[in-house]
N, C-alpha and C positions, 0 to 999 in steps of 0.2 A: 694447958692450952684450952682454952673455949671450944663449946658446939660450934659448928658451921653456921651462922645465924641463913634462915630462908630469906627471901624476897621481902616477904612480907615487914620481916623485923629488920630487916638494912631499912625497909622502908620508914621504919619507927624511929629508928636510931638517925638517922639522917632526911629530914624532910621539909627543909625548905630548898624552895629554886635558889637562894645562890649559892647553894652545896652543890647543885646537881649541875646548875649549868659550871663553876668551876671544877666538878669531877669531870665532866663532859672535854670541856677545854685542854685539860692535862691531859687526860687520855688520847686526843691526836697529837700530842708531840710525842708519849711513849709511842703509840705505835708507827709513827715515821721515824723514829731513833731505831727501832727495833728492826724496821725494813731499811734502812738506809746500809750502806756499803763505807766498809774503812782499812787502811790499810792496818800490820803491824806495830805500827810504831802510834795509833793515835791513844790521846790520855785523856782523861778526864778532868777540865782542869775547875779552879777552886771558885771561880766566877761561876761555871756551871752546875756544881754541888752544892754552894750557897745559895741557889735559887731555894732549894729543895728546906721545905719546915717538914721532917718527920713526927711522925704521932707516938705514940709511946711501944705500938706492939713496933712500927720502922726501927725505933732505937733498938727495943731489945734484939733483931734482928741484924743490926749492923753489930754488937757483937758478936752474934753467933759465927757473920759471915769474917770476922777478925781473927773467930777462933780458929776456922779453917785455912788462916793466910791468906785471905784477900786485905787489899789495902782498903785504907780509908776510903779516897776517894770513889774509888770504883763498890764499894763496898755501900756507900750511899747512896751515888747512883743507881745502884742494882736495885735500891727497895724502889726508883722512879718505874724500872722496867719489867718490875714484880709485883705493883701496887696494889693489887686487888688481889690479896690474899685469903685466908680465914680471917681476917682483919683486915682493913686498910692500915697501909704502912706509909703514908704519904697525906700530909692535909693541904687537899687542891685550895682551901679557900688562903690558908697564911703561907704557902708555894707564891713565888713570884714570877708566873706563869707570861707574865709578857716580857720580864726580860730575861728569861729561857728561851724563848721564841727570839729575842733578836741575836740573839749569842751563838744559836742555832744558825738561825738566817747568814749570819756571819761567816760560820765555816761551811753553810752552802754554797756562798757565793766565791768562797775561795777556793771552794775542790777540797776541803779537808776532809768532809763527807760524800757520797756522789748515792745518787740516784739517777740510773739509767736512764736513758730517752728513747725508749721503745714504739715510738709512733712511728708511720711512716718507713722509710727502707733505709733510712741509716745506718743503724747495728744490722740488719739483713745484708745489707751489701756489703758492710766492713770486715763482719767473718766471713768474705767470703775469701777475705786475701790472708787473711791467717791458716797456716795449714793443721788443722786441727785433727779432720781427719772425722769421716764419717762416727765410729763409735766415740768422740768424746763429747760427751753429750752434757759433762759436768765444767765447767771450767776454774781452775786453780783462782785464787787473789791475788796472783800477780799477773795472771793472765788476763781476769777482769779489768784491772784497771789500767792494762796494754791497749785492750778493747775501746773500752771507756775513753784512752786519751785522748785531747784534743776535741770530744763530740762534747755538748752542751750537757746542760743539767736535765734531768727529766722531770717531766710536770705531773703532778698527781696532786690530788686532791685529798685529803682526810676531814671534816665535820666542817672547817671555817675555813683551814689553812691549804695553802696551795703552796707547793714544793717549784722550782724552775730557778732560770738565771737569776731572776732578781732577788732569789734566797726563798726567803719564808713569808709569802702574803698573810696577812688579816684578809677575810670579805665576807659580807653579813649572809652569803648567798650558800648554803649546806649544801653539802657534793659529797659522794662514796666513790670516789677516782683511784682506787689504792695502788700504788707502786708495784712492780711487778719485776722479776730478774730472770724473766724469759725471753730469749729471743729465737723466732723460725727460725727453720732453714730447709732448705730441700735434697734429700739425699740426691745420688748418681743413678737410680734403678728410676728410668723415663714410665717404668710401669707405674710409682707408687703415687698415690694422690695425695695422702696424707703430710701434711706440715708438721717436722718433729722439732724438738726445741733443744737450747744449749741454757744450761742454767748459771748464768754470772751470779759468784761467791764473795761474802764478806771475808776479812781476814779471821778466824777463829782461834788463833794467838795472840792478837792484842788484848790487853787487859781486862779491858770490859766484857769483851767474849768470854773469855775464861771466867772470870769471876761470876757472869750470867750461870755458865752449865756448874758450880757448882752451887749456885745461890741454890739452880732451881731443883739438885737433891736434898739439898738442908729443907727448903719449904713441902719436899713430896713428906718427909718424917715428920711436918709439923701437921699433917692430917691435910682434910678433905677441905677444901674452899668454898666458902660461904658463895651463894646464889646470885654475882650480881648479875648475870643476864636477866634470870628474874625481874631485880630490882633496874635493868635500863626499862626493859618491857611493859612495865609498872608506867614508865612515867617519860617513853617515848624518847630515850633519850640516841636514839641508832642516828647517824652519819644522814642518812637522807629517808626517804618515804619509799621502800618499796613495794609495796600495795598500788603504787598512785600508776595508771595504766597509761598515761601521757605525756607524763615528764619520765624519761631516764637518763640515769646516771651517764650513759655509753654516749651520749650527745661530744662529747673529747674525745672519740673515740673516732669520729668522722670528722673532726675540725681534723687531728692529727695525720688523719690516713690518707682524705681523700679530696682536699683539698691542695692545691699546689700554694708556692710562698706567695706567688704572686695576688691570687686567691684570697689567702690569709691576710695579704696586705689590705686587702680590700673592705674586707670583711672588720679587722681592726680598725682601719681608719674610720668604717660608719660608723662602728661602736663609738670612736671617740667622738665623734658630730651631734650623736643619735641619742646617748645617755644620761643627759643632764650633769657631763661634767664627771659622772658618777667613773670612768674609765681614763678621763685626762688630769684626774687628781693622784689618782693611782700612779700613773705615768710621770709626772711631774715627783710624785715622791719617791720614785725609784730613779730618779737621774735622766729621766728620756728630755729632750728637746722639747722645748716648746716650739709653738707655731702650728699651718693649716696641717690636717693632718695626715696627708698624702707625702708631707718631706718627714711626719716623725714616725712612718712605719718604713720609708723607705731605707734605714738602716738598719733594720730590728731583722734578726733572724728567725727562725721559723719556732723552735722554742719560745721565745721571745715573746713574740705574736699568741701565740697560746696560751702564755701564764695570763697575762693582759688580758685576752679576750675571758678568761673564766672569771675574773673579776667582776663581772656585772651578770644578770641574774640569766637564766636560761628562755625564758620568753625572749629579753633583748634581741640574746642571741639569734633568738628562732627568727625573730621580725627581720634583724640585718639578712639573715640568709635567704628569705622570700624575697627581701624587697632587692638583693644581688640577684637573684638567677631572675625574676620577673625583667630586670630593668637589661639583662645581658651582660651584666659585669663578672657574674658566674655562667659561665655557658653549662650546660645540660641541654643536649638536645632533645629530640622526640625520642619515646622509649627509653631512654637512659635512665638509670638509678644508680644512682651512687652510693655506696656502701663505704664500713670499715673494710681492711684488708689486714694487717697486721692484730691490731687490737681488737678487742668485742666481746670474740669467743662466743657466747651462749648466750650473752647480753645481758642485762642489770635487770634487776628485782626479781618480784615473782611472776610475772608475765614474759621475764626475760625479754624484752625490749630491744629492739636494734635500731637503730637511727638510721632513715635512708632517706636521700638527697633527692626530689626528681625536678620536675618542669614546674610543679606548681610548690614545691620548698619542701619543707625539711619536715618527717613525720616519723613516731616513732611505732616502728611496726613488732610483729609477734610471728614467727612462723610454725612456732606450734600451738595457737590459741586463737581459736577465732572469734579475736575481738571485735573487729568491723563491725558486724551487727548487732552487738552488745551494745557498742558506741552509741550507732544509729537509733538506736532504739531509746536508749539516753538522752539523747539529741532533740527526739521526739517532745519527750517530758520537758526538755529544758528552753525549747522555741513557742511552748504552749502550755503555761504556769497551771498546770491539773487540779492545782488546790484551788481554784476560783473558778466560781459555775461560769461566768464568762466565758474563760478562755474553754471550757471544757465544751460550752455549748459551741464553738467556732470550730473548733476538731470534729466534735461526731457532727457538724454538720458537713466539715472536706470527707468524712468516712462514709457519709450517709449509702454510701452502696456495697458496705459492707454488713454483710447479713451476719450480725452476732448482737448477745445481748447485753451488754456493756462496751461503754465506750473503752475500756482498758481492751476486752476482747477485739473490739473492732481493729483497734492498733496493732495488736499483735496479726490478725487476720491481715490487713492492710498490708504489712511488713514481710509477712510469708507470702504474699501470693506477690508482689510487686518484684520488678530488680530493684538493684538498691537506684539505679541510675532516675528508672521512675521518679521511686520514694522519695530522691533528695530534690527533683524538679519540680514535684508536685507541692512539698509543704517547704523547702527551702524559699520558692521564690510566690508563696502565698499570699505573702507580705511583708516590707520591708524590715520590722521589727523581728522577725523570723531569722533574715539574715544578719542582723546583727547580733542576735543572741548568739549564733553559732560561728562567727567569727570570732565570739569572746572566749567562749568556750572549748575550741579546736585549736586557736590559734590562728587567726588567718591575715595577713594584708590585705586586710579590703582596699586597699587605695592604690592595690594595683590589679586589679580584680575589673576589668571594662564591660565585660560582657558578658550574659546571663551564663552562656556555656563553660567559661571561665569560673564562673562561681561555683557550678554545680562538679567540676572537674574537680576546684580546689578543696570540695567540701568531700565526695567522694576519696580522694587521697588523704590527707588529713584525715580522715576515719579509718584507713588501711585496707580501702578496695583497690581492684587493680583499674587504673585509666587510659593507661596508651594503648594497649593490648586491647582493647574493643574499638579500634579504629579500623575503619576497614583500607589498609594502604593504596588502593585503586580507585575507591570511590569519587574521587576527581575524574581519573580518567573515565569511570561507567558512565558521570553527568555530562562531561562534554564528550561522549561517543553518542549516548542519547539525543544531544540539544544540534549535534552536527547528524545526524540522523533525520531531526523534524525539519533543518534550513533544507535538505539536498530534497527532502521528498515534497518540500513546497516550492521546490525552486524548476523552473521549466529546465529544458533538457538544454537549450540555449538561453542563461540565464541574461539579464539585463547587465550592466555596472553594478547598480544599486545591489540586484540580486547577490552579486558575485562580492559585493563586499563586505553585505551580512555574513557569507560562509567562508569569506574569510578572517571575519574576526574571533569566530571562533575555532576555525583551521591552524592557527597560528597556535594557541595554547593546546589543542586537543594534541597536534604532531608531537610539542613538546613532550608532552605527557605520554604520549604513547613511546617516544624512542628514550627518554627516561623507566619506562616499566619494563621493555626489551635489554635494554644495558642492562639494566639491574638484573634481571631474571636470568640473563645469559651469563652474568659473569656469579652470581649464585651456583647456580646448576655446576658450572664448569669446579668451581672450589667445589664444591660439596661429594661430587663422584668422582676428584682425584686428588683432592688432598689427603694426606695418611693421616685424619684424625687422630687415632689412637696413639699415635709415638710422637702428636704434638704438644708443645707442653702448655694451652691451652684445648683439652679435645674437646671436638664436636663447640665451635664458640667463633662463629660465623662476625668478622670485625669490618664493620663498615666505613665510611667515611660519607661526609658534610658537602653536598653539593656535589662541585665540578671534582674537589679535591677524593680520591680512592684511596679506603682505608687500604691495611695489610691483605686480608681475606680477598679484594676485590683484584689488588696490583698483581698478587700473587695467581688468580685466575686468567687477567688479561696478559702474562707472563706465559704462561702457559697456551694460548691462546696463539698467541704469536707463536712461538715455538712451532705449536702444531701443523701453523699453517704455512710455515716455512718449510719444512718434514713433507707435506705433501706434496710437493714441486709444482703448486700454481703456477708460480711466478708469475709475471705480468699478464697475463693471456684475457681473454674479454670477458670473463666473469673472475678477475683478480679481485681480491677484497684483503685490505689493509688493513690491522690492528694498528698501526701507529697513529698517535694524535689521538684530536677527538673522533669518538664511534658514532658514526653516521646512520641515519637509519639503514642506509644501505647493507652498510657492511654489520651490525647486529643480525639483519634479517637470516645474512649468508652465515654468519655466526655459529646459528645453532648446526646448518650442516658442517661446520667444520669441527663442533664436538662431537657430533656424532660418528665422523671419520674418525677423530684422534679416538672416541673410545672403543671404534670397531680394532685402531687398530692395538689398542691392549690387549683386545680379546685374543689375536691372534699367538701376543706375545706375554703369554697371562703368567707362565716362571717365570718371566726375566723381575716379575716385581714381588714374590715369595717372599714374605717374613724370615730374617735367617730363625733359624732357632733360637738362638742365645739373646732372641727380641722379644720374646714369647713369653707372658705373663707365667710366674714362679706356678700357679695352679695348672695349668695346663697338664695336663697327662695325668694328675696327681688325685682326679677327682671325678666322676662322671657326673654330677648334678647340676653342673654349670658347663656351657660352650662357648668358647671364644670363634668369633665369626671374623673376626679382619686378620686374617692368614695372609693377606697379600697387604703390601703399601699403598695400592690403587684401590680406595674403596669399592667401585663400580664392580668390579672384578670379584668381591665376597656376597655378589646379590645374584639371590634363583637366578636360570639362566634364562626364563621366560619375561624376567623383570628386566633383563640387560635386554634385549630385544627387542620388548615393548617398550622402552626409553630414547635405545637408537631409532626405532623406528617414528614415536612421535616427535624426537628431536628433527627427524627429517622433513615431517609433514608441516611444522612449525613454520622451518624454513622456506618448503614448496609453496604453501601457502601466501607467506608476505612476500614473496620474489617472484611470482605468478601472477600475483593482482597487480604488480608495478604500484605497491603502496610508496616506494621512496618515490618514485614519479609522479604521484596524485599529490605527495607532499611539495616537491619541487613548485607544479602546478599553482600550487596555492600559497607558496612563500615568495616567487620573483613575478613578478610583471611581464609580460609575454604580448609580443602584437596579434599570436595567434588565438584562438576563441581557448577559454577553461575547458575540460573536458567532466561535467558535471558527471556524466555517465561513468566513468574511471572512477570516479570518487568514491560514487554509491558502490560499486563494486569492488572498491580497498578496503570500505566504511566494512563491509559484509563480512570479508578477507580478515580483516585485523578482528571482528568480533571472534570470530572462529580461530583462529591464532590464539590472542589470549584467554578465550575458554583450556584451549587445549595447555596452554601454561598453566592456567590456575588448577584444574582438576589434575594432572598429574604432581602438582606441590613443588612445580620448577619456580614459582614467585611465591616470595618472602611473606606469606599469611602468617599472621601471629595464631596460635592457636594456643590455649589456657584451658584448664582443666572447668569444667559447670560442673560435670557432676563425679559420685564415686559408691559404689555399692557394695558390703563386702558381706560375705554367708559366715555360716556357721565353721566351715571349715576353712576360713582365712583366705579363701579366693573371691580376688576383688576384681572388679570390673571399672574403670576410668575411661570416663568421657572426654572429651577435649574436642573446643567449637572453636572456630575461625571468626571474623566478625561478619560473615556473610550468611550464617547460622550454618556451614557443613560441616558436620562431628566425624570423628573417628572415634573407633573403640582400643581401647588395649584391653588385655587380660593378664593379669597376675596370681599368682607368683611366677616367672620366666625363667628359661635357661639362660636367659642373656642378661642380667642381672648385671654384671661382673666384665662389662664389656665397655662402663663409663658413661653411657651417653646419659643425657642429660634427664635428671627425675620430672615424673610424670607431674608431678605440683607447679612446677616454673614453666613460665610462658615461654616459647619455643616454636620454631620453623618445624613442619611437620614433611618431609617428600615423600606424598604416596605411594609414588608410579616405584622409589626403591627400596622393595621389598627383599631381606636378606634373612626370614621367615616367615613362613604361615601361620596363625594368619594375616597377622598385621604388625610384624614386627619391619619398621622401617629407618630410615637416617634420620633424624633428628637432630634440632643445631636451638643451641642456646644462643644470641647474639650480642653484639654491642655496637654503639656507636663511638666515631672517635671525638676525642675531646680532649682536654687539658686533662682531665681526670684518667682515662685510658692510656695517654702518652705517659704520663706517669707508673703506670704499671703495666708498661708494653711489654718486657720483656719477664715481666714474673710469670711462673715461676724460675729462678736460679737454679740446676742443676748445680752441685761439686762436683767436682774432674772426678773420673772414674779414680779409683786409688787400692792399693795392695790390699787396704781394708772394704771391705765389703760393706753392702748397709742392711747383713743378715744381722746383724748384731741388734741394727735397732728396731728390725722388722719381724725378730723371734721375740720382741718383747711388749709386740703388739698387738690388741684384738683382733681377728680377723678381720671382721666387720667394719673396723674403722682403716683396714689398708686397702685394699683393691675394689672394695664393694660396698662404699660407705652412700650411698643413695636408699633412703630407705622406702621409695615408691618405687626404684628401681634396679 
C-alpha cells in the first residue's frame, strides 16, 4: 500500500479544475447518501452502481470488500461512500454524476430515501403524540420512519444540490444547509430551560449499512489516509465561504422557522416575478403550474415553497424579504426581531452568523462578535475610495475637527468618539454616491427606503446595531404635552373660538396619547407583579399586541384586573370603574388604585400563594452559592418589604393624582362641544397633573422603557459592572457575578423592561422582562415551549447527563 500522499502532492497528481470541480460535485451526493435515512429492505440497484467508473486502487478494493462477503453491488457502491481514501477509489470525472443525481432525485421523491423536515414545529409537535417517553432520546428505524410518515421531504442544501419534495435540484447558487436527524423537545421539569433532542435513526441492517461498517475496518488496516482537506484548502473547494461576515449559510434557517406558509407564499411568488425567470424555470421543470404567481404558490406546501425559494441566489432572497416587511406583506412590527427557533443553533461559519428578520429586513447578526463596528468602519473605506487623493481629500475635510495626524487616524478618532447613529448620518447622507455605495454593499432596498431616517435606520441595522431600542416610547407624548403646554399658557383664561380650537387640535391627539401610555403602563405594572414568571413557560417575556388588539401578557393583566375589582365590592357606587370594553381614561386613572388594593391584598394573604416544594428548582437547598428569590407565585410578594410599599404607595399617588385634577373631565372638555365656556384653567392644571403622574410612572419603571446594555467593565478578578440606559439617557447599574444567576431572568446583553421601584435585592437587583410583540411570527410560536405530560419516567435521566451550565443557568451575563 503507498504513503499517504500530503496536500501538496494530491495537489500534483490532480490539478486541473475539471478534476476538482467534478471531485467537488460527487462528493455532495456521497455525503447526502451518507446522511440520508433508509429503511431495511433498501438495495442498491444496477442503474445506481453503473454510474460509478472505479479507478484501479476502487477495483482492488471491491475485492477485498468480496472477500469479506459483501455483495457486489453494495460492495461498489461502498468505495462511492469511502472515496477519499489513501487513494481515490472513485474517478468523479468518467462517474456519471448527473445521472446518479436523478436516480437519486428519483427515490427522493418517492420516499425510498427520506430526509427529515426539521424546520419549523412539525416533527416538534408530532413527537409530541408518540409516547416515547422523556429518557428515549435515540429513536429505533422503525420508529423513525413512523415519525417521518406522511411529513414532507426535508430540504437541505450540500455545495449545488438541494434535497426537498421535488427530489434533487441542480442550482448555480453554493449553500452548506446540511441535513440534520435531530429534533427538540422539551422535558416535563417547567424548571428546565434547556431544549434536549431525540435522534431519528437510519436502518443499520440494510445492505449498504452493513457492508459500510465493515468496508470502513478493511480501509482503517489499509493505513493512514492521504490529506484531502488539505488539498480542498488548497484550492477552495468547501460548500460555501465561511470567512464571508454577511452572507450565512443559516439564511433557511429563518425562511423555515419564522416565517408562516402564508409568508412563504409571499415571499415565493416575488421570487417568481422578481428573478429573471431564474425561479419560474425551475418551477416549471419540476411540474408546478404555470400562470400569475399568486395561483402557483397557492398549492405548494411549505417544503415546497422552501426548495423553490433556495433556488436563486441569497441577495434575491434578501431583496424579496426587505421589499415584503417594507411594503406590509410581511408584518414585523416595532421592536420585533425575528429569529430562527428550531434550527440555527450557534449559527454558520466563523463569525457564527444568525439571520434576523426586523422592520427594516433581514441582517445577518453575531452575538458573540462585535462586528457592527468592524462593518462601519469598512463601510467608511468603501463609500470614500481611499486610494484616490480626491476622495481622501473630501473625508479629512468631513474629519477636519478631528485632532489626529492622518487621515486614517482621524477615522478611527471620528468612529470612537461618535455613536454609530452619528457616524452613519453624518457620511451616509454626505452625498448621494455614499448611499449608494452602501446599499450595494450591505444589501439594502433603496427603493423602499423614502426618508433620510429610514435610511440611516436601514444602514444601522444592516450593520448589526441595535434600532428600535433607542426610541424613546413616549416621546410623542412629551412633544404634544409640551406644544399643549405653550397653546394653554398663550391662550387667555377665557379663550376666544379661534383660541379654543388651536388647543383643541392638539387636545385631541395629546388625550389620545396619554390614555394610550396609562393603559399600557397599567396593564404592564399589573402582569409584571403578579404573574408567576418563573413556572411560565415563557419567563420574564412581557407579549404585547398591535393597536386596539391585547396581546396574551396584556389580556391576562386586564383579567386580573377585573377580578380584583369585582373582589373589592365596588359595585356600582359613585366612584365605580369598569374594566369591561374599551378603558377609558377614567377608568385607567382609578386603575392603578385598584392594583394597588389587589396587591395590598396579597400582602395580607402572602401563604396562600407559597411555591409548593416539589416546584422548587432541583438546586435549592442543595447549594449555598446561588438563591432562588420567587418562593411565592405572586411575584410582588418576593420583593423587600420596603419595595412593596414604596409601589403601593406610588401606585396610589398615581391614581390620586389623575382623579384629583379631573384630567378625564378636562379631556371630556375638549373632545364634545359644550354651550358652556371651556374651562382653560382645568386644563393647565391636568396639563400639570398628568406631567407629574407620568414622571412618577416613568421613574419607578412602571412604563415599558427599553433599556440596552452602553457599557460594561470588568477587573482583574472577574467582577464586572453593566450599564444599561433607556433612550431618555437614565442608566442603571448591575453588578456581577450574583446570587441570582440561576433565577432566569433575562441576560444583561438583550434589550429589556427594566422596573426599578421592584427591587427583590440590594442593591439593584430588580424584575426585568424581555418582550415581544404579536404578529403572524409570535402566533406561530405562542405556545412554545411544549412541555410532555409528566410520566413514571423522570427527565433525571436526561438532566444527570447535562452540563450544569447549560440547564438551569445558561445566561452567561446572568
Amino acid at each position: 500500500m503507498p504513503e499517504p500522499m500530503t496536500a501538496d502532492e494530491l495537489a500534483e497528481m490532480y490539478p486541473s479544475d475539471q478534476f476538482r470541480k467534478a471531485l467537488s460535485d460527487l462528493l455532495d451526493v456521497q455525503f447526502l447518501l451518507a446522511e440520508c435515512k433508509i429503511r431495511s429492505s433498501y438495495k442498491i440497484t444496477k442503474n445506481m452502481y453503473d454510474t460509478l467508473h472505479l479507478t484501479a486502487a476502487g477495483e482492488r478494493m471491491v475485492q477485498a470488500f468480496l472477500r469479506r462477503g459483501i455483495k457486489y453491488p453494495d460492495a461498489k457502491f461502498t468505495c462511492l461512500l469511502r472515496m477519499l481514501a489513501n487513494e481515490l477509489l472513485v474517478d468523479p470525472i468518467q462517474t456519471d454524476t448527473q445521472r446518479l443525481v436523478e436516480l437519486i432525485s428519483d427515490q427522493i421523491r418517492d420516499a425510498t430515501i427520506r430526509f427529515p423536515y426539521t424546520y419549523g414545529r412539525l416533527l416538534y409537535d408530532r413527537l409530541l403524540t408518540f409516547p416515547f417517553g422523556e429518557s428515549r432520546t435515540i429513536l429505533t428505524s422503525k420508529e423513525t420512519f413512523e415519525v417521518l410518515e406522511g411529513t414532507p421531504q426535508g430540504v437541505s442544501q450540500v455545495g449545488h444540490l438541494i434535497t426537498g419534495p421535488f427530489g434533487l435540484l441542480y442550482t448555480p447558487h453554493r449553500r452548506s444547509v446540511l441535513p440534520t436527524d435531530e429534533v427538540p423537545f422539551h422535558c416535563a421539569d417547567i424548571k428546565c430551560t434547556v431544549a434536549h433532542s431525540r435522534t431519528l435513526t437510519t436502518d443499520q441492517t440494510a445492505p449498504i449499512n452493513e457492508a459500510r461498517d465493515i468496508a470502513e475496518k478493511i480501509l482503517e488496516k489499509e493505513g493512514q489516509t492521504s490529506d484531502w482537506n488539505g488539498y480542498f484548502r488548497l484550492f477552495d473547494l468547501y460548500a460555501s465561504m465561511p470567512w464571508h461576515d454577511l452572507k450565512g449559510d443559516s439564511l433557511v434557517y429563518l425562511l423555515g422557522d419564522a416565517l408562516t406558509i402564508e409568508e412563504m407564499r409571499e415571499l415565493t411568488a416575488w421570487l417568481l416575478d422578481n428573478t429573471k425567470n431564474e425561479v419560474r424555470q425551475v418551477a416549471a421543470k419540476v411540474g408546478v403550474r404555470s400562470g400569475p404567481a399568486a395561483a402557483i404558490v397557492s398549492t405548494l406546501n411549505q417544503a415546497e415553497l422552501l426548495q423553490l425559494t433556495l433556488m436563486t441566489s441569497d441577495q434575491n432572497i434578501a431583496i424579496g424579504l426587505d421589499s415584503l416587511v417594507a411594503n406590509g406583506r410581511i408584518l414585523v412590527p416595532l421592536g420585533q426581531v425575528r429569529k430562527p427557533v428550531i434550527r440555527g443553533g450557534d449559527g454558520s461559519g466563523w463569525y457564527q452568523l444568525q439571520p434576523e428578520l426586523g422592520r427594516f429586513g433581514i441582517r445577518q447578526s453575531s452575538s458573540g462578535l462585535s462586528l457592527a463596528p468592524q462593518r462601519l468602519r469598512r463601510l467608511v473605506g468603501q463609500m470614500y475610495l481611499l486610494d484616490k487623493e480626491s476622495e481622501r481629500d473630501e473625508l479629512d475635510w468631513q474629519l477636519r475637527g478631528e485632532d489626529a495626524p492622518t487621515l486614517e487616524a482621524k477615522i478611527e478618532s471620528y468612529l470612537q468618539k461618535r455613536s454609530p447613529r452619528e457616524a452613519v448620518s453624518a457620511l451616509l447622507l454626505a452625498r448621494k454616491s455614499n448611499f449608494v455605495v452602501a446599499a450595494s454593499k450591505i444589501g439594502l432596498a433603496e427603493e423602499v427606503l423614502l426618508s433620510d431616517e429610514d435610511r440611516v435606520n436601514a444602514v444601522l441595522w444592516k450593520l448589526g446595531f441595535p434600532v428600535e431600542d433607542l426610541l424613546d416610547p413616549h416621546r410623542d407624548f412629551w412633544a404634544l404635552h409640551e406644544k399643549m403646554g405653550q397653546v394653554t399658557r398663550q391662550s387667555p383664561i377665557n379663550p376666544s373660538a379661534t383660541d379654543a380650537e388651536n388647543i383643541r387640535r392638539y387636545a385631541a391627539s395629546f388625550f389620545v396619547k396619554l390614555e394610550d401610555l396609562l393603559k399600557d403602563s397599567l396593564l404592564y405594572t399589573t402582569w409584571a407583579l403578579t404573574h408567576d414568571h418563573f413556572a411560565s413557560t415563557r419567563p420574564f417575556v412581557y407579549r404585547s399586541g398591535i393597536g386596539e388588539r391585547l396581546g396574551p401578557s396584556e389580556n391576562e393583566a386586564l383579567n386580573r384586573l377585573r377580578s380584583a375589582d369585582v373582589e373589592s365590592g365596588r359595585g356600582g357606587g359613585e366612584h365605580a370603574v369598569s374594566f369591561e370594553g374599551k378603558l377609558t381614561l377614567y377608568t385607567v386613572s382609578r386603575g392603578f388604585q385598584v392594583l394597588a388594593d389587589l396587591l395590598s391584598s396579597y400582602s395580607t394573604r402572602a401563604e396562600e400563594y407559597l411555591r409548593p416544594d416539589t416546584d422548587l428548582p432541583r438546586w435549592v437547598g442543595q447549594q449555598d452559592l446561588q438563591e432562588f428569590i420567587f418562593t411565592h407565585k405572586v411575584p410582588f410578594l418576593d420583593l423587600l418589604p420596603e419595595s412593596r410599599d414604596a409601589i403601593i404607595r406610588q401606585l396610589r399617588d398615581i391614581s390620586r393624582i389623575l382623579v384629583s385634577a379631573e384630567v378625564s373631565d378636562a379631556r371630556n372638555d375638549w373632545f364634545h362641544a359644550r354651550r358652556s365656556p371651556v374651562d382653560i384653567e382645568r386644563l393647565r392644571r391636568s396639563l400639570e397633573a398628568v406631567r407629574d403622574a407620568v414622571l412618577l410612572i416613568q421613574d419607578g419603571g412602571y412604563s415599558r422603557q427599553v433599556y440596552r446594555r452602553v457599557r460594561d467593565e470588568t477587573d482583574e478578578a472577574d467582577r464586572a459592572t453593566y450599564v444599561l440606559a433607556d433612550a431618555t439617557g437614565q442608566e442603571v447599574v448591575f453588578f456581577r457575578p450574583s446570587r441570582y444567576a440561576w433565577n432566569n431572568l433575562p441576560a444583561l446583553y438583550s434589550s429589556q423592561h427594566v422596573m426599578l421601584s421592584a427591587r427583590f435585592a440590594e442593591p439593584m437587583e430588580v424584575l426585568r422582562f424581555r418582550f415581544e410583540v404579536e404578529s403572524p411570527y409570535t402566533e406561530l410560536w405562542q405556545d412554545y415551549p411544549v412541555r410532555l405530560p409528566s410520566m413514571a419516567t423522570t427527565a433525571s435521566v436526561i438532566h444527570a447527563n447535562l452540563p450544569a451550565q447549560r440547564h438551569e443557568h445558561s445566561h452567561s451575563l446572568d
